[in-house]
N, CA, C, O and CB atoms as a CASP TS submission, in Angstrom:
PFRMAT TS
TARGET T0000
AUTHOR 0000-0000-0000
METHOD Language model
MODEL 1
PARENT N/A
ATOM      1  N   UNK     1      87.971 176.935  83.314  1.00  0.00           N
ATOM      2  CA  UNK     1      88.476 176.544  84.616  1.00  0.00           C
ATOM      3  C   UNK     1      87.577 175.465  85.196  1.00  0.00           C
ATOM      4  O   UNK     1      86.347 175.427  85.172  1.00  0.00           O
ATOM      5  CB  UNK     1      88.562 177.758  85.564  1.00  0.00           C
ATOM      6  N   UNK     2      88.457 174.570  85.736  1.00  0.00           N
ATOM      7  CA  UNK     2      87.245 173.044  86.711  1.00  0.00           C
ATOM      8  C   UNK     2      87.974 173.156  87.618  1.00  0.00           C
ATOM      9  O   UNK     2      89.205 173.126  87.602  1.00  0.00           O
ATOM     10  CB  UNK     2      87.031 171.062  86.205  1.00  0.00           C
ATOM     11  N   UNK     3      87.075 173.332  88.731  1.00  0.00           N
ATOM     12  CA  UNK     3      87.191 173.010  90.351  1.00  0.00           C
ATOM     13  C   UNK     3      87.733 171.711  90.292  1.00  0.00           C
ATOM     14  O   UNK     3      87.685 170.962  89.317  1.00  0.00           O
ATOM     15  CB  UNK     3      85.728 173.014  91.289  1.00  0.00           C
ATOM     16  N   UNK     4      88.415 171.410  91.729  1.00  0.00           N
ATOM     17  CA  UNK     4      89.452 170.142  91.689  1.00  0.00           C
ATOM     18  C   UNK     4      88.343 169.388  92.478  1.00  0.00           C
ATOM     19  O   UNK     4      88.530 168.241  92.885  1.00  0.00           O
ATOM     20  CB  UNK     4      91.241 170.280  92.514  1.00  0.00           C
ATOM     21  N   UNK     5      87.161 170.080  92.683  1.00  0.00           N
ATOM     22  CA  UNK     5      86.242 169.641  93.317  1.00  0.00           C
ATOM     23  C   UNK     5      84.815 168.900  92.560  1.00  0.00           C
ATOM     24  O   UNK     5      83.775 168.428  93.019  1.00  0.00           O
ATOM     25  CB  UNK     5      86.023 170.726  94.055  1.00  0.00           C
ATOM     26  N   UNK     6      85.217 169.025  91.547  1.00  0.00           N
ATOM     27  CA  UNK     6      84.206 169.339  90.005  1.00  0.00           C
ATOM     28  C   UNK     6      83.570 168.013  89.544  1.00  0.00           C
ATOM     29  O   UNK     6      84.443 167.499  88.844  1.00  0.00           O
ATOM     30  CB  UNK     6      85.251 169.935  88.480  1.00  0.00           C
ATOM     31  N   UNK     7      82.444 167.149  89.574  1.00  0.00           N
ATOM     32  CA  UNK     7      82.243 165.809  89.000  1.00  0.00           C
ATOM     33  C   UNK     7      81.853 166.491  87.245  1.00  0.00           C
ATOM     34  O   UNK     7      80.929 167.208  86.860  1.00  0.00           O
ATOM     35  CB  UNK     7      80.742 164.755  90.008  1.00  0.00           C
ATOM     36  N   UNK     8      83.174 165.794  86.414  1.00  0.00           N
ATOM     37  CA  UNK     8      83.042 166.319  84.983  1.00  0.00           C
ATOM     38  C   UNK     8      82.442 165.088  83.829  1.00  0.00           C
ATOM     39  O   UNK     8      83.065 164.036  83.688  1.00  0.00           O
ATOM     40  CB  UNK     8      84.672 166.870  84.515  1.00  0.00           C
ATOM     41  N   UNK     9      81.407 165.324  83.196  1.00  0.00           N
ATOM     42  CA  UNK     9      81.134 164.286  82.202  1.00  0.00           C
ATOM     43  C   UNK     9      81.238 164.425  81.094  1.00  0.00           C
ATOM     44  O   UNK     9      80.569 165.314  80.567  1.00  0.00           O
ATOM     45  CB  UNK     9      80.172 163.856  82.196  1.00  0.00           C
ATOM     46  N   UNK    10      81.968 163.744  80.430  1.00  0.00           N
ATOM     47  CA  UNK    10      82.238 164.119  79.035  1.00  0.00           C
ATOM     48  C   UNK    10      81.870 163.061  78.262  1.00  0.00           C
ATOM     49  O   UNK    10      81.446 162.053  78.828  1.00  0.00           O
ATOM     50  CB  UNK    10      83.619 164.483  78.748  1.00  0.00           C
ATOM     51  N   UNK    11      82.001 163.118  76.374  1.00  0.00           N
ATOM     52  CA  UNK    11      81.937 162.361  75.223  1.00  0.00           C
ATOM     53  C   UNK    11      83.192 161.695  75.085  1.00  0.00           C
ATOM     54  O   UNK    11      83.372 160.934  74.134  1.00  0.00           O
ATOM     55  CB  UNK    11      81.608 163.137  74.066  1.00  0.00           C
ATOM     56  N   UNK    12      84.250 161.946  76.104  1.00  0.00           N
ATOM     57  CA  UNK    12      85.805 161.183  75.857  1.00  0.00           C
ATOM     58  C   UNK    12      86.633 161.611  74.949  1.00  0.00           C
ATOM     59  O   UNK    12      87.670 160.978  74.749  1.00  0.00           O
ATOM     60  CB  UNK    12      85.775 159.814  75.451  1.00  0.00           C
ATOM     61  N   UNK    13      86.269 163.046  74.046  1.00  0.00           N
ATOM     62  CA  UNK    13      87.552 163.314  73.228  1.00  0.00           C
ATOM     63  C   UNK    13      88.574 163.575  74.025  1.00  0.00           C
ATOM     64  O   UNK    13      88.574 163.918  75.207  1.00  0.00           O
ATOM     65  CB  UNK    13      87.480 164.409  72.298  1.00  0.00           C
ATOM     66  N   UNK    14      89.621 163.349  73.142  1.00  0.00           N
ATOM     67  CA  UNK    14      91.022 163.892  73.569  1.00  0.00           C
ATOM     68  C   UNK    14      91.236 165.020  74.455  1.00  0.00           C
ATOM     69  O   UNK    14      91.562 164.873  75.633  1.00  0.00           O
ATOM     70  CB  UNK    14      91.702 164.261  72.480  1.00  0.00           C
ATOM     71  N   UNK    15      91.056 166.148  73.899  1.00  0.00           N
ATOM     72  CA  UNK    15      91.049 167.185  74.341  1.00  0.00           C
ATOM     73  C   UNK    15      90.237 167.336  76.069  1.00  0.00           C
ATOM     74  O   UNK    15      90.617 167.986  77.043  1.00  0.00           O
ATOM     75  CB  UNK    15      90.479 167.894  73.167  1.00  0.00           C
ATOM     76  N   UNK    16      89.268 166.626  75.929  1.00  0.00           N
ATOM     77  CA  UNK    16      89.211 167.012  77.100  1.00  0.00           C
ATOM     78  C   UNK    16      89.281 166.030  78.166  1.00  0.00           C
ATOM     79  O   UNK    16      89.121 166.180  79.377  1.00  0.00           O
ATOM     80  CB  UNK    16      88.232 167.679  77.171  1.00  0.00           C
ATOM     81  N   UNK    17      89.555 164.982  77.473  1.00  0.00           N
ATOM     82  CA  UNK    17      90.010 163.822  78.739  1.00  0.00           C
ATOM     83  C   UNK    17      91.159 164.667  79.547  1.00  0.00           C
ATOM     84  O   UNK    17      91.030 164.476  80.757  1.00  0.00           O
ATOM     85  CB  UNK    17      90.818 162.073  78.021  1.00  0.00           C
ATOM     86  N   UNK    18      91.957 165.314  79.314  1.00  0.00           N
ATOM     87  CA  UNK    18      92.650 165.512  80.523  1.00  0.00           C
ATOM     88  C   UNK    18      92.086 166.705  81.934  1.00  0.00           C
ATOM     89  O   UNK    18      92.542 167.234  82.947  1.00  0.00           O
ATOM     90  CB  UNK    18      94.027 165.945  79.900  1.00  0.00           C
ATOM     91  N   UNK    19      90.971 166.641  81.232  1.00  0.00           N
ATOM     92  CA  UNK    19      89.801 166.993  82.739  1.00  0.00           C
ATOM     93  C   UNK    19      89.878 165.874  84.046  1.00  0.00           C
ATOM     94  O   UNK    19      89.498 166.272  85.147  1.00  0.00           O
ATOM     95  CB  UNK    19      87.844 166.839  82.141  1.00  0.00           C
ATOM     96  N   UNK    20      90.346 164.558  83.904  1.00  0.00           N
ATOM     97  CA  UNK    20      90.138 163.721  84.419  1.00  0.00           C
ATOM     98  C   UNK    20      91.267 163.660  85.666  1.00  0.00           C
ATOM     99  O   UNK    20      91.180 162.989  86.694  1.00  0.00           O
ATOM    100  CB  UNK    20      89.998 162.790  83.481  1.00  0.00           C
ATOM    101  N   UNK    21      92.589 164.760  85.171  1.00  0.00           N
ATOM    102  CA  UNK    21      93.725 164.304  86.297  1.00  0.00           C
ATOM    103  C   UNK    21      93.182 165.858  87.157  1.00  0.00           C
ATOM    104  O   UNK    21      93.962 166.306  87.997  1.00  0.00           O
ATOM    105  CB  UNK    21      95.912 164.131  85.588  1.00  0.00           C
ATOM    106  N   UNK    22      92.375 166.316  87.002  1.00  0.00           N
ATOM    107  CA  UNK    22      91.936 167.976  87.504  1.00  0.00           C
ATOM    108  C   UNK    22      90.516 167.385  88.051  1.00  0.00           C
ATOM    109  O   UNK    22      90.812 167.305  89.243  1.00  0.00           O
ATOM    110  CB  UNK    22      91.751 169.514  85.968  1.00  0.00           C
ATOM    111  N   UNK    23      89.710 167.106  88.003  1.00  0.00           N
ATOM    112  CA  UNK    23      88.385 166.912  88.479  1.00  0.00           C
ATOM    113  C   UNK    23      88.642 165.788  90.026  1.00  0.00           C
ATOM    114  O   UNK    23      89.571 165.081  90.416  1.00  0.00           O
ATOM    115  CB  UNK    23      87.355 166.144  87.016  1.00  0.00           C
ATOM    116  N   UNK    24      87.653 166.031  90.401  1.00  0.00           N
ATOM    117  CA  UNK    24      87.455 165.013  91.603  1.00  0.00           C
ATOM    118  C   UNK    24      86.590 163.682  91.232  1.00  0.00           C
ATOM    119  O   UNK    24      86.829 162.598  91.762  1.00  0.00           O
ATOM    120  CB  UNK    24      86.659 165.803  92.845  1.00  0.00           C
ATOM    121  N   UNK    25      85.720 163.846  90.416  1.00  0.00           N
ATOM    122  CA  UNK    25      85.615 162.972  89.555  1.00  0.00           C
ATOM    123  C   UNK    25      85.161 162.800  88.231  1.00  0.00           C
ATOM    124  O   UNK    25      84.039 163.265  88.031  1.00  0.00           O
ATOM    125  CB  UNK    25      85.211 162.421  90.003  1.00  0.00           C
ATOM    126  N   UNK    26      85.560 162.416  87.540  1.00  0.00           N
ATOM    127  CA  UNK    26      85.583 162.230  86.295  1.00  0.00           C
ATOM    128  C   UNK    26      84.926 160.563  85.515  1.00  0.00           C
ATOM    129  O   UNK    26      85.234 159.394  85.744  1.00  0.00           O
ATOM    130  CB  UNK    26      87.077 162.539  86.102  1.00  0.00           C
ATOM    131  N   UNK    27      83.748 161.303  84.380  1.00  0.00           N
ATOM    132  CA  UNK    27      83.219 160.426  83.553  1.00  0.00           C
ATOM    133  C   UNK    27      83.299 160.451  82.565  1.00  0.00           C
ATOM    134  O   UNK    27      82.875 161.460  82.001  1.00  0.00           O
ATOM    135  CB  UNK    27      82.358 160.257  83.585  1.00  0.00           C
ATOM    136  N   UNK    28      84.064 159.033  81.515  1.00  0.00           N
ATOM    137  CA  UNK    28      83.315 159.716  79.957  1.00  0.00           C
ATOM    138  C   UNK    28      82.384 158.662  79.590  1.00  0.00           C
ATOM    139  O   UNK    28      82.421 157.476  79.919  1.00  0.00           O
ATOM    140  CB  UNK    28      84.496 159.990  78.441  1.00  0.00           C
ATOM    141  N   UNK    29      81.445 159.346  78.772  1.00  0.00           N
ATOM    142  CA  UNK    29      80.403 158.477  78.348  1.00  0.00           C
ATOM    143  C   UNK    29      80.408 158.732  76.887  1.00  0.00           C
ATOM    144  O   UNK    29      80.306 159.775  76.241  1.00  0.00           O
ATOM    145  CB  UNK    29      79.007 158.734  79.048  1.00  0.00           C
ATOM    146  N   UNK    30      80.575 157.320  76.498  1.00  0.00           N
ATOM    147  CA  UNK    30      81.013 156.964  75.221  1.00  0.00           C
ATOM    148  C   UNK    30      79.908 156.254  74.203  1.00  0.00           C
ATOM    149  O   UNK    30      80.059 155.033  74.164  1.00  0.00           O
ATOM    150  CB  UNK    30      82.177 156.064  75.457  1.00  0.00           C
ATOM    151  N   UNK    31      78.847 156.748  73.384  1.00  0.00           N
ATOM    152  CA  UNK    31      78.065 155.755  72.847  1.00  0.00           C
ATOM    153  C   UNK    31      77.987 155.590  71.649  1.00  0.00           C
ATOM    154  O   UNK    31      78.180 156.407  70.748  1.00  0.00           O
ATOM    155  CB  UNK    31      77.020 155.803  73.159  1.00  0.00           C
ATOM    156  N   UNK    32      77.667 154.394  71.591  1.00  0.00           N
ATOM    157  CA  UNK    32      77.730 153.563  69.987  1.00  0.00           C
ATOM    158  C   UNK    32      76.674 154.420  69.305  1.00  0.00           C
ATOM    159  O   UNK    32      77.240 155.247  68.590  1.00  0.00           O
ATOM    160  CB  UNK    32      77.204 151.617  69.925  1.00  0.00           C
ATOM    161  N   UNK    33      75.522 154.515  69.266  1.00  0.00           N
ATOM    162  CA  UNK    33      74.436 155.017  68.735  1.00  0.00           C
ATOM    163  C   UNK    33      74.087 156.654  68.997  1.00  0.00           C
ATOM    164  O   UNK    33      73.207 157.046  69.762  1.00  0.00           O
ATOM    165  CB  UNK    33      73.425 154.143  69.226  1.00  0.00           C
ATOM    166  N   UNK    34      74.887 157.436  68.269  1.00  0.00           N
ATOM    167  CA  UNK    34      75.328 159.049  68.370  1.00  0.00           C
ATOM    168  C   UNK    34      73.375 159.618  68.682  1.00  0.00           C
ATOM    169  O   UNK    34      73.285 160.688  69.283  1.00  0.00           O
ATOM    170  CB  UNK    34      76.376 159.853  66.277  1.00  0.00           C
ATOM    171  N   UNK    35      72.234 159.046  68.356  1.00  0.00           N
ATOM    172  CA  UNK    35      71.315 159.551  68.798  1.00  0.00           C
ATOM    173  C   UNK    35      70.860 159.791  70.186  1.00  0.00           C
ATOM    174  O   UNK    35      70.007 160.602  70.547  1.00  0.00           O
ATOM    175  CB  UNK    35      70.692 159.082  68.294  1.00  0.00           C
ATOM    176  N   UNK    36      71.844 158.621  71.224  1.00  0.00           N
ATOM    177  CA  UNK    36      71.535 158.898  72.427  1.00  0.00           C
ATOM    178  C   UNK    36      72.273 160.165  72.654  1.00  0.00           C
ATOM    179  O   UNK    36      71.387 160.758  73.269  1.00  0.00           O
ATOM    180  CB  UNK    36      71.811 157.811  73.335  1.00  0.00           C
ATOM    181  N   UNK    37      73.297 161.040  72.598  1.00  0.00           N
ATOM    182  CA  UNK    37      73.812 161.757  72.749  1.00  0.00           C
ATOM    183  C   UNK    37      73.165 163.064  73.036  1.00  0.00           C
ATOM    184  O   UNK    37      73.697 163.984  73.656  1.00  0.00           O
ATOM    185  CB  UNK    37      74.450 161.600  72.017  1.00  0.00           C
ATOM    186  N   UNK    38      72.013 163.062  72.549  1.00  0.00           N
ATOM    187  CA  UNK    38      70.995 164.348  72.745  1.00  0.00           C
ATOM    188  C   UNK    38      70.214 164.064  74.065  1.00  0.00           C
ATOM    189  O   UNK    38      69.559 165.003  74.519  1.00  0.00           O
ATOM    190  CB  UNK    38      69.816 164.538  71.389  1.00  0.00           C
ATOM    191  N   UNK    39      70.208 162.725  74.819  1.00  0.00           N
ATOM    192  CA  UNK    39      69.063 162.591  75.779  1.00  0.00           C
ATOM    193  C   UNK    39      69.800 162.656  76.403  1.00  0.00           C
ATOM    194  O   UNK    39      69.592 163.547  77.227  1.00  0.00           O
ATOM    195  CB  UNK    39      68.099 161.651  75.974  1.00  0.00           C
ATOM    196  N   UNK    40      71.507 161.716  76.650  1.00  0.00           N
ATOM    197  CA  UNK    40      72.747 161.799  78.042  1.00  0.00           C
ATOM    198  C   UNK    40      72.575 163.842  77.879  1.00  0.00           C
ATOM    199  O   UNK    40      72.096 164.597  78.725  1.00  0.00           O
ATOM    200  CB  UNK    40      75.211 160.763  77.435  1.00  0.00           C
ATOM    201  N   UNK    41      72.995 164.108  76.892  1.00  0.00           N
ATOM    202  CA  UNK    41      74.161 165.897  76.908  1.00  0.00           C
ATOM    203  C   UNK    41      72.781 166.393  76.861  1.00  0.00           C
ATOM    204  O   UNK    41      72.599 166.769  75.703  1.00  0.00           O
ATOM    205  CB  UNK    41      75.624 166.625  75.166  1.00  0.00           C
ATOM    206  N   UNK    42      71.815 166.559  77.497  1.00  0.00           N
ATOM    207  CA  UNK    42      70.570 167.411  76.704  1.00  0.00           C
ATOM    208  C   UNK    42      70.644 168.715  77.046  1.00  0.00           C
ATOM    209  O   UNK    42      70.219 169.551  76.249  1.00  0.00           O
ATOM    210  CB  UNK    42      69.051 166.975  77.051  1.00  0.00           C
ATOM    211  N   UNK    43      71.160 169.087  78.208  1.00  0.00           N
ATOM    212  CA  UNK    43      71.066 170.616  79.123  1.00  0.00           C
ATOM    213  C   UNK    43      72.348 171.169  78.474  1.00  0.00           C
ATOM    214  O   UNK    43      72.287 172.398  78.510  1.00  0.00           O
ATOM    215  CB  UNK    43      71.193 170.538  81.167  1.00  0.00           C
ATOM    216  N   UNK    44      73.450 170.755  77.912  1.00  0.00           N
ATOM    217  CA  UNK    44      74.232 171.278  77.104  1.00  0.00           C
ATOM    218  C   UNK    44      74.408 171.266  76.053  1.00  0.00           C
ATOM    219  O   UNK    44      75.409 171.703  75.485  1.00  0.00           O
ATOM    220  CB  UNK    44      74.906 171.186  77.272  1.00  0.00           C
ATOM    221  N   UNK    45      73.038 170.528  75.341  1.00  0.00           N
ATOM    222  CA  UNK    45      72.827 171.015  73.894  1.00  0.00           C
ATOM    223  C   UNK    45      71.678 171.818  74.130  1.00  0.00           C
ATOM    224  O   UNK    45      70.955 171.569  73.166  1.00  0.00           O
ATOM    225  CB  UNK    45      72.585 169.860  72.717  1.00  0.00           C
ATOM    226  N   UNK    46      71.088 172.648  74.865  1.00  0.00           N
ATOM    227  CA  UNK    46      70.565 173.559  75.093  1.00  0.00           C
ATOM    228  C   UNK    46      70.877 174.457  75.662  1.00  0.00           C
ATOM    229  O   UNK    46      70.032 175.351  75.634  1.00  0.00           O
ATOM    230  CB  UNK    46      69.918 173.377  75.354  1.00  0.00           C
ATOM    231  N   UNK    47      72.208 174.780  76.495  1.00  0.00           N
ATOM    232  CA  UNK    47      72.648 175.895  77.239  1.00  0.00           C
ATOM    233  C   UNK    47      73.336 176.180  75.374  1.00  0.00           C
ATOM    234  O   UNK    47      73.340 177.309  74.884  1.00  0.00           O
ATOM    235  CB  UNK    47      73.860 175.598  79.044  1.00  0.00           C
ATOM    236  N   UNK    48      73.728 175.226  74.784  1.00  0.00           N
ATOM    237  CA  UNK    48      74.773 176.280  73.906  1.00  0.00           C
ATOM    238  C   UNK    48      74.103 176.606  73.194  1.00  0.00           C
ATOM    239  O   UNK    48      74.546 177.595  72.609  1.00  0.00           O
ATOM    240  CB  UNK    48      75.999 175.925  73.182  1.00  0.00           C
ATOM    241  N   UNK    49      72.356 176.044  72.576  1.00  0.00           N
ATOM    242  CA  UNK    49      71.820 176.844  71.816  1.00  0.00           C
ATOM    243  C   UNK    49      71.289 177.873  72.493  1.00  0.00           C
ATOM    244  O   UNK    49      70.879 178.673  71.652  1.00  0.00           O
ATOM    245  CB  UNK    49      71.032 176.294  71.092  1.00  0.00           C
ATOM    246  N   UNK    50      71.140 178.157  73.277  1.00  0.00           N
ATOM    247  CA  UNK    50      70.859 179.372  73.888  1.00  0.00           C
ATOM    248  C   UNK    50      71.343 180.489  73.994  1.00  0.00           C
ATOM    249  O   UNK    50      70.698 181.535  74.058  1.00  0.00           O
ATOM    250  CB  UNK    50      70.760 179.268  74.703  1.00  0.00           C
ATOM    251  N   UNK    51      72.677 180.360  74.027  1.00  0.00           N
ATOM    252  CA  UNK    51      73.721 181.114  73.468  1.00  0.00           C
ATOM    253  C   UNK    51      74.117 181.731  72.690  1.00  0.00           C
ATOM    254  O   UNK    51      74.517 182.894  72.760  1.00  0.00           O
ATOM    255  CB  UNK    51      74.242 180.864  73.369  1.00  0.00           C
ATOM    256  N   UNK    52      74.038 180.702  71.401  1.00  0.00           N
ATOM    257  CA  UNK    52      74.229 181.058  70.046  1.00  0.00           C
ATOM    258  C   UNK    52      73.360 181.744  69.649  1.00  0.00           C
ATOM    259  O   UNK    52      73.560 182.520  68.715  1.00  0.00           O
ATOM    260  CB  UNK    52      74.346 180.159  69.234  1.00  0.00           C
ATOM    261  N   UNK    53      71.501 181.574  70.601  1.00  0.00           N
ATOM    262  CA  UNK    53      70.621 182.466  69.763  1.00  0.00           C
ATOM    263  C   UNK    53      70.847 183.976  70.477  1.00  0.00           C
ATOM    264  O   UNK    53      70.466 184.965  69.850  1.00  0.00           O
ATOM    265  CB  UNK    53      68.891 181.900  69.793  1.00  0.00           C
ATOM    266  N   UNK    54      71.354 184.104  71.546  1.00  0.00           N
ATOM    267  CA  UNK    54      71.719 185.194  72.134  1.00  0.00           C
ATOM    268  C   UNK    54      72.546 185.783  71.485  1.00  0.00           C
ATOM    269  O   UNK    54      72.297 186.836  70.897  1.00  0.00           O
ATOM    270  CB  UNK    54      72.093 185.073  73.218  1.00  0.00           C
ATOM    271  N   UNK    55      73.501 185.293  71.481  1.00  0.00           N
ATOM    272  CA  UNK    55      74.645 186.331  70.515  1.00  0.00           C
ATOM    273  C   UNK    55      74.238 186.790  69.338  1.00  0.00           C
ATOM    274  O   UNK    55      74.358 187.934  68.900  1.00  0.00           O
ATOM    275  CB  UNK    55      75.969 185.658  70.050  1.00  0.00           C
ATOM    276  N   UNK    56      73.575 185.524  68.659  1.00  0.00           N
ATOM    277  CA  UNK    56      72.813 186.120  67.544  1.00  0.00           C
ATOM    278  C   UNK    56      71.737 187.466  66.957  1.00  0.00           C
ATOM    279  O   UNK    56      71.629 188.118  65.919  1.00  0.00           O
ATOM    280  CB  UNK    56      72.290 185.292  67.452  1.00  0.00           C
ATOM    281  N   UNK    57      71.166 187.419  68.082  1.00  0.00           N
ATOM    282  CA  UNK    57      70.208 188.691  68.905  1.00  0.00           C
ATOM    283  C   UNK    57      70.951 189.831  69.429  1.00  0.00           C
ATOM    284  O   UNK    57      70.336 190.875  69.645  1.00  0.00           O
ATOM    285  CB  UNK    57      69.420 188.148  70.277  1.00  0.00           C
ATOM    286  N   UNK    58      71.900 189.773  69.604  1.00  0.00           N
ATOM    287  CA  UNK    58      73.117 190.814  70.114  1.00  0.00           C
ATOM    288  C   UNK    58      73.647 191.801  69.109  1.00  0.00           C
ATOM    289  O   UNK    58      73.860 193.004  68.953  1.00  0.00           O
ATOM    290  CB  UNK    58      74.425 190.002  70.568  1.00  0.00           C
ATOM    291  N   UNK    59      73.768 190.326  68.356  1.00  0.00           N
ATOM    292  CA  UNK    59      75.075 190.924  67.069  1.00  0.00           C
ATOM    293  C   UNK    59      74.159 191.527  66.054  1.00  0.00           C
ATOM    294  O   UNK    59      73.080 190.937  65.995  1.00  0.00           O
ATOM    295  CB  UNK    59      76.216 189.478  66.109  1.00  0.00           C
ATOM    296  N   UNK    60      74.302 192.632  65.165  1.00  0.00           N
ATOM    297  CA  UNK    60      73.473 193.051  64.495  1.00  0.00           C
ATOM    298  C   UNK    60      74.871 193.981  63.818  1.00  0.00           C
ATOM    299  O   UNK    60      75.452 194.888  64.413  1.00  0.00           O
ATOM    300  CB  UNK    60      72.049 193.658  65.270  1.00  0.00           C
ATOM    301  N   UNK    61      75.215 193.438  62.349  1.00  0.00           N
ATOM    302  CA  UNK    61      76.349 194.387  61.947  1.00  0.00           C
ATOM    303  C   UNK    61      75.963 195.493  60.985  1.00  0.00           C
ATOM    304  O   UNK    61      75.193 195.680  60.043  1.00  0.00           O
ATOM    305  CB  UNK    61      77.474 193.601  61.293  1.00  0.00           C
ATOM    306  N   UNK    62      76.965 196.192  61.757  1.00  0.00           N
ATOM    307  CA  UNK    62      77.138 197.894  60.957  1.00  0.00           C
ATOM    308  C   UNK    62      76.730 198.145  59.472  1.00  0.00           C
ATOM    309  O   UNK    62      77.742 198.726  59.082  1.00  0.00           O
ATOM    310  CB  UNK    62      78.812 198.385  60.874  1.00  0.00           C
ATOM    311  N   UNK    63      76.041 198.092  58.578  1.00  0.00           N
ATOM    312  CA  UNK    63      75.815 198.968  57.299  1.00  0.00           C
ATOM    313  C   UNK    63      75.478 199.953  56.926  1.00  0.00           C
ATOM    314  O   UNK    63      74.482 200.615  57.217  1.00  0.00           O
ATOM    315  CB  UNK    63      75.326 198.729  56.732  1.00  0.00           C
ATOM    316  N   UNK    64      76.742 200.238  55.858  1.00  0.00           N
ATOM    317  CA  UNK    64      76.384 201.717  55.332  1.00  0.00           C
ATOM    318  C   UNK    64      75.035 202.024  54.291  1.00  0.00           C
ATOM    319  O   UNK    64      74.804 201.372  53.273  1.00  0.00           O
ATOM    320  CB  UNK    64      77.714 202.194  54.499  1.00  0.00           C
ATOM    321  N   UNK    65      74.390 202.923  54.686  1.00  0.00           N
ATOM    322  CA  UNK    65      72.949 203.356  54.116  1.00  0.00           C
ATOM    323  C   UNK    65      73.064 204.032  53.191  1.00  0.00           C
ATOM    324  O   UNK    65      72.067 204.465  52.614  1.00  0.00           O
ATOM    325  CB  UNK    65      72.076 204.051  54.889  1.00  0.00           C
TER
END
């Protein structure tokens, strides 16, 4: 869900360009050189690893002994 109130920044795929007719304002940032991509997105390539190590830490599956 995005607030109609929401300033959204994105990488410009498809999928989520249509954040842009829902947001109040809307950015995509598009770069030639995919290494900047870690310094623009940095807090959300760290909220999702954070995540992933969480769930990871969570999940612990069932074996029979």
């Amino acid at each position: 869900m995005v607030s109609t109130n929401a300033t959204v920044m994105t990488d410009g795929k498809k999928g989520i360009s249509v954040l842009g007719n829902i947001a109040k304002k809307y950015k995509e940032v598009i770069l030639k050189v995919k290494t900047e991509v870690s310094n623009i997105f940095l807090w959300v390539h760290i909220a999702i690893s954070n995540v992933k190590k969480k769930i990871l830490g969570l999940y612990h599956p069932v074996k029979e002994t």
